[in-house]
N, C-alpha and C positions, 0 to 999 in steps of 0.2 A: 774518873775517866783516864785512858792512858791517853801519854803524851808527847806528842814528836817531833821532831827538828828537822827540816827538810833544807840543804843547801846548795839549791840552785838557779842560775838566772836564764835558764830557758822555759818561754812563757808558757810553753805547748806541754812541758814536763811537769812543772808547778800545778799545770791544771787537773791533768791525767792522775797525780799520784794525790792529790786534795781531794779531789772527788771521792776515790776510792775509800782513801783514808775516812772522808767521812762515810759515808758506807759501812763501813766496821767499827764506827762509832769510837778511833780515835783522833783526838784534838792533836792538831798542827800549826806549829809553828813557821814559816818561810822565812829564809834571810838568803842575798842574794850575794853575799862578799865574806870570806872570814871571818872580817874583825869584829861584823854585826853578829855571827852565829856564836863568836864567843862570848862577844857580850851577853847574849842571852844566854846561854849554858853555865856563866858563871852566876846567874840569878835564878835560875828555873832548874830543873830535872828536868829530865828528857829519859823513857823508857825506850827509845829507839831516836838512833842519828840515819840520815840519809844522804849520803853525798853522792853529788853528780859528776862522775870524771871530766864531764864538760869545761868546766870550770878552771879557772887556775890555780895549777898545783895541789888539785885534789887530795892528794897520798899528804900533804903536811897539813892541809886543815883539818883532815881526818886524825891524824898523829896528835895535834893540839886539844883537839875535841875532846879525845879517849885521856888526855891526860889530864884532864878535869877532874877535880872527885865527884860531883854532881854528872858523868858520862861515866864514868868508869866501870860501871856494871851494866850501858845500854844496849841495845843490842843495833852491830856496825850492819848497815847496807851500802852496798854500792851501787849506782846506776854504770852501768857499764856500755861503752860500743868493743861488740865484738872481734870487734876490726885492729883493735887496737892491744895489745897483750897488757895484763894487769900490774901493776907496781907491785914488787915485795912487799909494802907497807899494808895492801890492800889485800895481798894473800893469806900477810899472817893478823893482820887485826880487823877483817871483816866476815861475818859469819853469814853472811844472805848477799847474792849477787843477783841484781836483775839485766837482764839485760836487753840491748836496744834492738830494731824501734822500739817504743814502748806504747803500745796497746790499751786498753782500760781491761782486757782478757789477762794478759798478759801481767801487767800489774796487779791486777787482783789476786791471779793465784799467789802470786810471790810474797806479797804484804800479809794474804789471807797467812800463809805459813808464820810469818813475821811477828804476826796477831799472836800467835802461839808460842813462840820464843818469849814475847814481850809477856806474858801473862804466866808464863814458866811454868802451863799444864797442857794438857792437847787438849783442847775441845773439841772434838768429832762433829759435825754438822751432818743433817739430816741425808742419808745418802751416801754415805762415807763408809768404808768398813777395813779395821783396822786386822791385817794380815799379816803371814810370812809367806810370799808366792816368790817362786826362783822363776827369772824370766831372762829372756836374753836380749839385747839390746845390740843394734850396728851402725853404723853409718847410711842413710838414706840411698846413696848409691852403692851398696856392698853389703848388701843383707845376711848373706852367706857368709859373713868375719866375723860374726857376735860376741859379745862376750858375758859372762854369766852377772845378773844382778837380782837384787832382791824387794822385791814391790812388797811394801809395808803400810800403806794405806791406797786405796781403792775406790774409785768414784766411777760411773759413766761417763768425765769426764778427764780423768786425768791419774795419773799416781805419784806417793810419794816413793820415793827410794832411796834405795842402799846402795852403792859401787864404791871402786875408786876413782879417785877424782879425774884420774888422766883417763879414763873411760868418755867422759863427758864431753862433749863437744864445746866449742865457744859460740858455734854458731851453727845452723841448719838443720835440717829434721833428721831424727833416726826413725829406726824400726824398730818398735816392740813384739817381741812374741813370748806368751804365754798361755798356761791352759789352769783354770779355776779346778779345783778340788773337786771331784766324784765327777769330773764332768771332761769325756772321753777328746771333741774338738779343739784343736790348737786356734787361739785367737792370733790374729797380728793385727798390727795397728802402725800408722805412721804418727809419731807425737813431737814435740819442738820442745826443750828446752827451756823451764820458767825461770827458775831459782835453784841456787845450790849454796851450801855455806863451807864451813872448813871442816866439819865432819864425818866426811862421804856420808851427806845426803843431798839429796835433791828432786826437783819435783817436774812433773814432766806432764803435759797437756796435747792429749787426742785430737787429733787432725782428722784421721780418716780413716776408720773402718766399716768391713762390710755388714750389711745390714742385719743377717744372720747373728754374726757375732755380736752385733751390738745389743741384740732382744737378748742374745744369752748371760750377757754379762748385766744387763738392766735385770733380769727375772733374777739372778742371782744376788747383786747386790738388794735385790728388797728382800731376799727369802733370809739373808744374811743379816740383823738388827745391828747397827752402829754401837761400835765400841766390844761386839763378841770377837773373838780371835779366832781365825779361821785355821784348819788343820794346811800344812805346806802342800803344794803341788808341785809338778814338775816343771823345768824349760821348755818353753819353745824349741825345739830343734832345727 
């Protein structure tokens, strides 16, 4: 079973990201101070650290963790408030950012990604289909400023994707538009923000589209088998 280290002392967070964790059937560990999470890292592996900016001095317990040989290949999350701009420390040695509030929606997609890092293959899950679709993506209020991105996996509820990172918001919902392969209708969709790591990607979860669109993109993701590569379509315009 994979194995994880989660370090933080808010009780509300502890619950939300245990639940889930077990959910995807990995084992976690909690500690709610530093010196407790290194004591355990320097006894245990850990295939995934989780730290909570909440905390103090997040950016050096993280720095300590990774410096472990037993951490040094895990893979870094941060819990994040958007409110607050992220430390160097956590730009250049965290690879999965979630961020706040935090949801059990919300967590899940992010960890679910996490799951795949930690296991260092993609497992597609039922529903899923893994593409290259060019989509444009904006700021919730300024739809019209887009800018170009690349949807690379596909669900009726959410996508992963490809940008650059300053594309990405820290906070609030954007606008997705895109149109699927051999199929003439522009979707849009309003989606928030789950997870992103350091290598322009990140994953992004459907808030609200119309109801049309939504039977076309559900007929298609089933006509589509998980894990076929779909041929590229074009942008949203």
């Amino acid at each position: 079973m994979l194995h994880s280290l989660l370090l933080s002392s808010d009780r509300d967070t502890v619950r939300v990201v245990s639940r889930v964790f077990k959910d995807l059937e990995v084992d976690m560990d909690h500690c709610e101070e530093t010196f407790a999470a290194l004591s355990q890292a320097i006894e245990h592996h850990y295939d995934a650290i989780i730290v909570d900016d909440s905390i103090d001095e997040p950016h050096v317990a993280l720095q300590k963790l990774i410096e472990l040989p037993s951490c040094n290949s895990s893979v870094r999350i941060v819990l994040a408030d958007p409110a607050t701009p992220l430390h160097p420390v956590f730009r250049a040695s965290t690879q999965v950012v979630i961020y706040k509030p935090l949801s059990p929606d919300r967590v899940r997609h992010g960890l679910r990604a996490v799951r795949n890092l930690m296991t260092r293959e993609r497992r597609r899950g039922n529903g899923r289909v893994s593409t290259t679709l060019t989509a444009r993506m904006s700021p919730s209020h300024s739809r019209g400023t887009g800018k170009q991105i690349i949807i690379t996996d596909l669900s009726e509820t959410g996508a992963a994707i490809r940008c650059d990172l300053d594309q990405l918001p820290a906070s609030g919902g954007v606008n997705v538009d895109f149109s699927l392969p051999n199929e003439p209708e522009l979707i849009h969709a309003t989606a928030e923000l789950v997870w992103q790591d350091n290598k322009e990607r990140a994953g992004i979860r459907f808030l609200d589209m119309p109801s049309q669109a939504r039977k076309q993109l559900a007929r298609w993701i089933k006509e589509h088998p998980a894990g076929k590569r779909s041929i590229a379509a074009r942008a949203g315009k």
